[in-house]
C-alpha positions, 0 to 999 in steps of 0.5 A, a space after each residue: 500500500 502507497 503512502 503520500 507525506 508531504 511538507 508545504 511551505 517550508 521556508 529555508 535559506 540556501 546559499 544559491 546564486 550564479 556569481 560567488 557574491 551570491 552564494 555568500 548571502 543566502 536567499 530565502 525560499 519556499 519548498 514543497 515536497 511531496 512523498 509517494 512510497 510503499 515504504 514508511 517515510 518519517 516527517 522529521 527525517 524528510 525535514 531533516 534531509 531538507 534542512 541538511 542539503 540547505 545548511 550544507 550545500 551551495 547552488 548555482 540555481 534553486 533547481 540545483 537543489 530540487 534535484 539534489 533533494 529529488 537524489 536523497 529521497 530516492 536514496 533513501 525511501 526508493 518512491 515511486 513519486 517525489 515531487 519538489 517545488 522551490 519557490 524564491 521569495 
């Protein structure tokens, strides 16, 4: 049996941009994340990969880190679905 969990409107500062300048200050986005999996996903270790990729990583592009939290869900909970939305604010 499938499962969806999914975080809305989580507000995260990434260290993202195109010139070093950039990443050197951080940008405040939104981030969405929607689960599907037959196996269980735990709400506080799906916050905690998303806080860690931001606190850990730097960007050229907020695509950039959808991708990369896309990587670690998959790593992690094998889905069948993961959707994540990046919204800068």
């Amino acid at each position: 049996m499938t499962k969806t969990v999914f975080i809305e409107g989580l507000r995260l500062h990434l260290r993202c941009g195109v010139y070093s300048e950039e990443r050197a200050m951080s940008v405040q986005v939104k981030v969405d994340v929607r689960v599907t999996s037959e196996a269980f996903v735990d709400y506080q270790k799906l916050y905690a990969v998303l806080l860690d990729i931001a606190g850990k990583s730097t960007f050229t592009y907020i695509e950039d880190f959808a991708e990369r939290v896309i990587e670690e869900v998959r790593r992690r909970w094998k889905p069948s679905a993961v959707e994540v939305v990046v919204s800068k604010l």
